[in-house]
Every structure is written in structure tokens, then in C-alpha cells.
KOLMARTOR-342753 format. One record per residue (C-alpha): residue number from 1; residue in three letters; x, y, z. Coordinates in Angstrom, 3 decimals. Example, Ala and Ser with C-alpha at 12.3 -4.5 7.8 and 13.67 -1.06 7.14 Angstrom:
REM residues 2
SITE     i    aa         c1         c2         c3
SITE     1   ALA     12.300     -4.500      7.800
SITE     2   SER     13.670     -1.060      7.140
END
This chain:
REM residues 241
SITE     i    aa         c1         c2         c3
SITE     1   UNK      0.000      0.000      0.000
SITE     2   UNK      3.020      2.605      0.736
SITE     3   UNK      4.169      1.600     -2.627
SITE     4   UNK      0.518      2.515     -3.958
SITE     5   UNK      0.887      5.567     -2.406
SITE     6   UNK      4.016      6.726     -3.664
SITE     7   UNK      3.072      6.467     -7.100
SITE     8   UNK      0.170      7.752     -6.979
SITE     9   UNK      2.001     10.957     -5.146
SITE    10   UNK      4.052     10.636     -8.149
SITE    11   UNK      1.371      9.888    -11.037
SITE    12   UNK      3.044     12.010    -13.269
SITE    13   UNK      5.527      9.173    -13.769
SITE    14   UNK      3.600      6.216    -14.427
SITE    15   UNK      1.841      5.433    -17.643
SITE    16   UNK     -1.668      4.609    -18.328
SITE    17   UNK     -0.685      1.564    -18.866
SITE    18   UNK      1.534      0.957    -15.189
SITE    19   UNK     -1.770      1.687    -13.674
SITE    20   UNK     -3.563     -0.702    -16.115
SITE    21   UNK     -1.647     -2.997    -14.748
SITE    22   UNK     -1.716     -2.496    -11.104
SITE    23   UNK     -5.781     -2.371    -11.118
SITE    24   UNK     -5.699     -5.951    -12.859
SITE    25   UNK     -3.473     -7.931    -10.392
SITE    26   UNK     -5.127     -5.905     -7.444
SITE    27   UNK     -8.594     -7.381     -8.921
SITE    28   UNK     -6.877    -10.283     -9.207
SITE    29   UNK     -5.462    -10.622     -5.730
SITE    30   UNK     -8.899     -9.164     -4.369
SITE    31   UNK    -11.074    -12.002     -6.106
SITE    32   UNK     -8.783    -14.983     -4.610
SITE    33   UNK     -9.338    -13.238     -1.618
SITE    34   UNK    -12.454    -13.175     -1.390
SITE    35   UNK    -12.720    -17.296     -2.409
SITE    36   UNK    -10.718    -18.199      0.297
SITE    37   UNK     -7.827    -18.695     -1.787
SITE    38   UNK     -5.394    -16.456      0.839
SITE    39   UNK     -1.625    -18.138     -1.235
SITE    40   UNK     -2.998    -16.625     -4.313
SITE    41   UNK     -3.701    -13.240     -3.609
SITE    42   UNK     -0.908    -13.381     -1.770
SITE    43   UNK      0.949    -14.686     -5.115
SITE    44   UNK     -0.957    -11.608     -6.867
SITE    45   UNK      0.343     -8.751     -4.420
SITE    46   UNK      3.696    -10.233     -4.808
SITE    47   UNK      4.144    -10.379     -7.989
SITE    48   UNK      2.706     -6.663     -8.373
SITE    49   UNK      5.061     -5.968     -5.612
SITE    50   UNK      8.080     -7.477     -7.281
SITE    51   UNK      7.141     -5.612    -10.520
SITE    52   UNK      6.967     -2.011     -8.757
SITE    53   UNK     10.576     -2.555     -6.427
SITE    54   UNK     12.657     -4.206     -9.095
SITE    55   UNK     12.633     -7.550     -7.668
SITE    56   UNK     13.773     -6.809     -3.976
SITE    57   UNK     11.250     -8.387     -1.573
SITE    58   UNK     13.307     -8.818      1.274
SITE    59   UNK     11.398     -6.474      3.314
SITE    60   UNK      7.352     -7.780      2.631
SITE    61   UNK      5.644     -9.560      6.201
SITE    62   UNK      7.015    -13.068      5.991
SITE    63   UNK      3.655    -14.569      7.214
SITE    64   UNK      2.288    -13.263      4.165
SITE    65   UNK      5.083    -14.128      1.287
SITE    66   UNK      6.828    -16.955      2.607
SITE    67   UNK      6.876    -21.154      3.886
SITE    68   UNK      7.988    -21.594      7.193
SITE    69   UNK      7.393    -22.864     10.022
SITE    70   UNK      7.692    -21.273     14.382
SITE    71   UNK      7.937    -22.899     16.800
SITE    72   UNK      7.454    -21.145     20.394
SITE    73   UNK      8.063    -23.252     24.047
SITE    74   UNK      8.870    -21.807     27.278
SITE    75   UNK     10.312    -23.664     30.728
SITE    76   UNK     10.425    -22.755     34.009
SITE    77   UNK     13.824    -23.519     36.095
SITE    78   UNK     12.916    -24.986     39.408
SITE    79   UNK     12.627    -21.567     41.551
SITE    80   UNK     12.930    -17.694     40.481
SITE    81   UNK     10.656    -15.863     38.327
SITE    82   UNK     12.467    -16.170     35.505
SITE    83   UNK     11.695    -17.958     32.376
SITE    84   UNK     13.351    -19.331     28.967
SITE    85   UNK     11.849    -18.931     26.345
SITE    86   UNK     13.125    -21.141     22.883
SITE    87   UNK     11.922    -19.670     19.508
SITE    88   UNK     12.877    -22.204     16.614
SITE    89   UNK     12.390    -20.778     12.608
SITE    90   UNK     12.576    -24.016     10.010
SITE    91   UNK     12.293    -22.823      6.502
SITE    92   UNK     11.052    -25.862      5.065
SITE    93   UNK     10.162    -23.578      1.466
SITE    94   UNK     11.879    -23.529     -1.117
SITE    95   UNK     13.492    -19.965     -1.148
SITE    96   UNK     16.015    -18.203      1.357
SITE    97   UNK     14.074    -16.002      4.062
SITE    98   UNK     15.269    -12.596      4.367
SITE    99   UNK     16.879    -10.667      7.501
SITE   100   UNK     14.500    -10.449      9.403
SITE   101   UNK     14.016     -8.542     12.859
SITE   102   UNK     12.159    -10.275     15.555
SITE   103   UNK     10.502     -9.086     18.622
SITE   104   UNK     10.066    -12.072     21.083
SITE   105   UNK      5.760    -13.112     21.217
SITE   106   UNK      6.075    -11.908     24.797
SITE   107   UNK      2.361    -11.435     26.586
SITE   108   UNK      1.514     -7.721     27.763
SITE   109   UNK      3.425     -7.534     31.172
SITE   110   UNK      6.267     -9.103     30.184
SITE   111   UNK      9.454     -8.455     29.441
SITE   112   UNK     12.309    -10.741     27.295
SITE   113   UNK     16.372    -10.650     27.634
SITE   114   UNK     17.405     -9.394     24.560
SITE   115   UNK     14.279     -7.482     23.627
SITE   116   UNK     14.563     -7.921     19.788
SITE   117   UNK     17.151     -9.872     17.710
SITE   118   UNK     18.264     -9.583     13.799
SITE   119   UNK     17.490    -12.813     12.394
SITE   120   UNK     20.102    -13.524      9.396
SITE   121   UNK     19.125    -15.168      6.197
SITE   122   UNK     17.910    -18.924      6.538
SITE   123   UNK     18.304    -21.074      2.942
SITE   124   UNK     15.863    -23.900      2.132
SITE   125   UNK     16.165    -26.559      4.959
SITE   126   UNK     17.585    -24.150      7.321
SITE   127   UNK     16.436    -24.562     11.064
SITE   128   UNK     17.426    -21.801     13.874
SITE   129   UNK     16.663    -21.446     17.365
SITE   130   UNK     16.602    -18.540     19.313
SITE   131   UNK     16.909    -18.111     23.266
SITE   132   UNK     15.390    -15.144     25.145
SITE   133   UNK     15.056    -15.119     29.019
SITE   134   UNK     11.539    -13.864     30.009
SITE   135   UNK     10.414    -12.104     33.054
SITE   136   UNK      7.032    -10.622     34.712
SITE   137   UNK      7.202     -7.311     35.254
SITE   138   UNK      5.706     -7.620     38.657
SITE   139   UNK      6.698    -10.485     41.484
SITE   140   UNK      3.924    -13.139     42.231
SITE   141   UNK      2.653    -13.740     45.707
SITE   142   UNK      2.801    -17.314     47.206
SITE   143   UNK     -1.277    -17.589     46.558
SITE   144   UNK     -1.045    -16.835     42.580
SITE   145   UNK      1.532    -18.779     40.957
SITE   146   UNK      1.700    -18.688     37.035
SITE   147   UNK     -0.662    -21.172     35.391
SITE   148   UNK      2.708    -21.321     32.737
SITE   149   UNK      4.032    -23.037     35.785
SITE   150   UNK      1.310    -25.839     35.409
SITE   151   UNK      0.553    -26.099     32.286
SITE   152   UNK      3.291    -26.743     29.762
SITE   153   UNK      2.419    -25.173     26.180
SITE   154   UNK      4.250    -25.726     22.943
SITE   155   UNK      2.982    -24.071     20.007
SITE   156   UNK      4.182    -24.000     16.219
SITE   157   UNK      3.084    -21.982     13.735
SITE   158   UNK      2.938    -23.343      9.953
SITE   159   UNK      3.007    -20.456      7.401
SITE   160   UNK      2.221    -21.359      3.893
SITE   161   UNK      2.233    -17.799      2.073
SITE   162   UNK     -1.057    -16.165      3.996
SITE   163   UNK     -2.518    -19.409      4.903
SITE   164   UNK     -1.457    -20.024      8.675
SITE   165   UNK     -2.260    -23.001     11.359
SITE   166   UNK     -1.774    -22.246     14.895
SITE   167   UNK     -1.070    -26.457     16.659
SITE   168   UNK     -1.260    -26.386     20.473
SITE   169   UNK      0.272    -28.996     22.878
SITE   170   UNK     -0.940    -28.258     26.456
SITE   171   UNK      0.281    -30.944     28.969
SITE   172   UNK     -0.795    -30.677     32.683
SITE   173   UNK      2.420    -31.087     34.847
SITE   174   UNK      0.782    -30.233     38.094
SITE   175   UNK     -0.876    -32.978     40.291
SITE   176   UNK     -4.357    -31.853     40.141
SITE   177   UNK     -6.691    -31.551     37.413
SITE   178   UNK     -6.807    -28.322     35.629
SITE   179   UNK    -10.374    -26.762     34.989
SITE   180   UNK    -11.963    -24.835     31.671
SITE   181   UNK     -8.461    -23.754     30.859
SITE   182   UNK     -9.024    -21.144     27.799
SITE   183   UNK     -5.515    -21.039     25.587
SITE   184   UNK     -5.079    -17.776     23.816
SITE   185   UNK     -1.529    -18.202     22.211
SITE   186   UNK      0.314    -15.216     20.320
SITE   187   UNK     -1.113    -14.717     16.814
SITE   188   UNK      1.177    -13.102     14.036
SITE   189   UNK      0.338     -9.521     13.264
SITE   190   UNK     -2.965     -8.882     11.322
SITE   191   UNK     -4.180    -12.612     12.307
SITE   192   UNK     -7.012    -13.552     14.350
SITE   193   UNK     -9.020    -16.462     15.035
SITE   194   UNK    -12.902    -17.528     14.649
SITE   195   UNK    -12.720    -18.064     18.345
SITE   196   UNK    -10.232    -19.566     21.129
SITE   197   UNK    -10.367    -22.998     22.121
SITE   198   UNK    -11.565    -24.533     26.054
SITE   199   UNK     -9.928    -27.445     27.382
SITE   200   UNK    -13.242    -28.146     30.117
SITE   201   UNK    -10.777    -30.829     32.288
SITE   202   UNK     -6.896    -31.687     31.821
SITE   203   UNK     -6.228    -34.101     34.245
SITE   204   UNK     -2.531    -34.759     35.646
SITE   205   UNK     -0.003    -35.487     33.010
SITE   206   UNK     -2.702    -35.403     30.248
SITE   207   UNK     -2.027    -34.176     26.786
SITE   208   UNK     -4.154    -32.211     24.782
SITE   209   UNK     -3.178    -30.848     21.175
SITE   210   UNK     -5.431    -28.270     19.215
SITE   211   UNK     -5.793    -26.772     15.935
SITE   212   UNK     -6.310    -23.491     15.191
SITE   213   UNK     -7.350    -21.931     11.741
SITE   214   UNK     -5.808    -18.437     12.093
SITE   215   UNK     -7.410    -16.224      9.123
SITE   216   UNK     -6.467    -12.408      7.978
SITE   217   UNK     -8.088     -9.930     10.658
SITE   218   UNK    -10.290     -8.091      8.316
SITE   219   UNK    -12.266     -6.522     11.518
SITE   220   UNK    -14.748     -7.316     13.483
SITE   221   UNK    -14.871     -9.141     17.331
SITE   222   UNK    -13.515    -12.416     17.940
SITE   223   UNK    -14.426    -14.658     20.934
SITE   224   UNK    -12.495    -14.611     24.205
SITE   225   UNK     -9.972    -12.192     25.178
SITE   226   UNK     -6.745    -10.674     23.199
SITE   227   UNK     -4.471    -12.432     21.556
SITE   228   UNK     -1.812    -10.926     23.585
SITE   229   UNK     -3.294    -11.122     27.239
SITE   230   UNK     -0.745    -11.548     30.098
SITE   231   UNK     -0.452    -15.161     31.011
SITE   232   UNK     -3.229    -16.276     33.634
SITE   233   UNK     -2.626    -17.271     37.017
SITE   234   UNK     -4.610    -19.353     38.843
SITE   235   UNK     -7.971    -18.116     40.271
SITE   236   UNK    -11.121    -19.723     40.949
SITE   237   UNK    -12.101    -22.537     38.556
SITE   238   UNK    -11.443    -20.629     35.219
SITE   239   UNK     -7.716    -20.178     33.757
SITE   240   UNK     -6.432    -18.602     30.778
SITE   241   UNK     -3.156    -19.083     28.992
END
């Protein structure tokens, strides 16, 4: 769109035909839109994209343009309120991913040790992990431990160029059932989902993996609180994570 923009602040410079052009691949991209078909609009802006900088994408949203796939798990040393958390990037496509710079999916109330990295260039088969040590900004009392503490979560992220799954493994480590646990993971920018998935009983050691269709956030309320909601601690019956 800031590409758009610039030419059409600079209109004198492109021909009738340029902006021929750019209506008929934005039509394009718009109808696959609208039939679901997110990889070939996605193809469509691209390409338009390409066509405008000369061939450098480097710097388009990744979960948009590219195949890869995030992976995102967090443990808890034995005392302290600090955390690890482990962020692992596979490019399992079949072009290099550009530099990239990456802010850790760190819940509101939280802070991460270092607070953004510069991820280099990953070819084809690549896999990276990344470490950042995670705090609350706030000590817990005795009587409100973290849930995160309890309930183990693992989630990966599978990008296929706009089309993203969100898969959830929640394992209850503590020795007493969990009850209507609500998991509201981090969503990439501009993603949301239909609505956010209830685990009604996790009993001790008990595994549950989830799916979750993440689609373009076009507007419009989605179930169940922010994406980005500090991790719950336990209260009552109800948890969320």
C-alpha cells in the first residue's frame, strides 16, 4: 500500500498503462481473496510488488510471502521468576528467508532478555533457534503462581504464504486436574481467530493438542480475550493461557 501511495504521489511518472496494470493484479489478488484462496492473492500482491521494487522483496511480512514454520516453548527452572523462552524458525520452502528482525511473542506484562534480535538469512532446509530469558514485570505472591508453571504449552506456527495453522500442545504437569483452561496463544500480526479454544478438564499429566485456523483480521470481534493477554494465574475454577 506505501508503494501505492508513492506512485500515486508521483502519477506524473507512471503510464496509463503501469496503472492498467496495477488495477488488474489488485482485482486479481482481491477475487482470490475473497474465495478463500489467501496463497494466491498473496501470489498476486507479490508479484505486483516485485514488478513495482525491481525484484527486492526482502522487506514484505514473511507470514504473508513466505513457507515456514515457528515454533514457540517456554520452561520454568525450578525456583525464580524467571523464564526461557526457545523460539525455533525451520524454513522448510523452497526460497532463502530474508533478515528479518524479531521481537520475542512476549504477553503484555512481560518483558524478554534481549528485547529484539536480527534474524540472518535462513536457505531452504535451514532450522534456527533462538533463546530469550523472560520475566514478569511484577513479582507473584505465594497464593497466585503462574498457570505457565502448570501447564506446559508448545505451540508451532505453519506459514504457507497467507494461509497459517496455529497447533497447540498443552500438557498438565501439576498434580491436580486443571479446569476450563481457555488457551489464547500469540497470533502473528494482522491474524485472528474464529474463536479460542476450552480445554473443560486436563487431568494430571494429560495431553491435549489443538488446531487453530488463524485467518487475515479483516475486523470485526472475535471470541475470548486478546491475543496478547498476560499469562493467567490461577484463580477460581477458570484459567487462561
Amino acid at each position: 500500500m506505501g508503494l501505492l501511495h508513492r506512485l500515486l504521489k508521483e502519477k506524473s511518472h507512471v503510464s496509463h498503462g503501469e496503472v492498467e496494470h496495477i488495477l488488474l493484479r489488485l482485482r486479481d489478488a482481491t477475487g482470490a481473496a475473497e474465495a478463500g484462496e489467501v496463497g494466491v492473492a498473496a501470489g498476486e500482491v507479490e508479484g505486483l510488488v516485485d514488478d513495482l521494487i525491481g525484484g527486492d522483496t526482502s522487506t514484505l511480512n514473511p507470514f504473508l510471502f513466505r513457507h515456514f514454520w515457528l515454533g514457540i516453548d517456554t520452561r520454568w527452572p525450578a525456583g525464580g521468576d524467571m523464564g526461557v523462552m526457545i523460539v525455533r524458525i525451520i524454513n522448510d520452502g523452497p526460497i532463502t528467508l530474508p533478515m528479518m528482525r524479531m521481537h520475542p511473542p512476549v504477553p503484555a506484562g512481560w518483558s524478554s532478555d534481549p528485547e529484539l534480535i536480527d534474524v540472518p538469512s535462513i536457505a531452504p532446509g535451514g532450522n534456527l533457534p533462538v533463546r530469550f530469558e523472560i520475566t514478569a514485570d511484577r513479582r507473584y505472591g505465594a497464593d497466585e503462581i503462574p498457570l505457565a508453571r502448570k501447564l506446559a504449552l508448545t505451540i508451532g506456527y505453519e506459514m504457507r504464504s497467507g494461509d497459517i495453522v496455529c497447533t497447540v500442545r498443552a500438557q498438565n504437569r501439576s498434580m491436580e486436574p486443571l479446569v476450563d483452561v481457555l488457551i489464547d496463544p500469540w497470533y502473528p500480526p494482522g491474524y485472528t481467530s474464529d474463536a479460542l479454544p476450552m480445554l473443560p478438564r486436563l487431568e494430571p499429566d494429560e495431553v491435549a493438542n489443538i488446531r487453530i485456523p488463524l485467518r487475515i483480521d479483516i475486523g470485526g470481534p472475535r471470541e475470548g480475550p486478546s491475543s496478547n493477554s498476560t499469562p493467567a494465574r490461577r484463580g477460581g475454577k477458570k484459567h487462561t493461557t
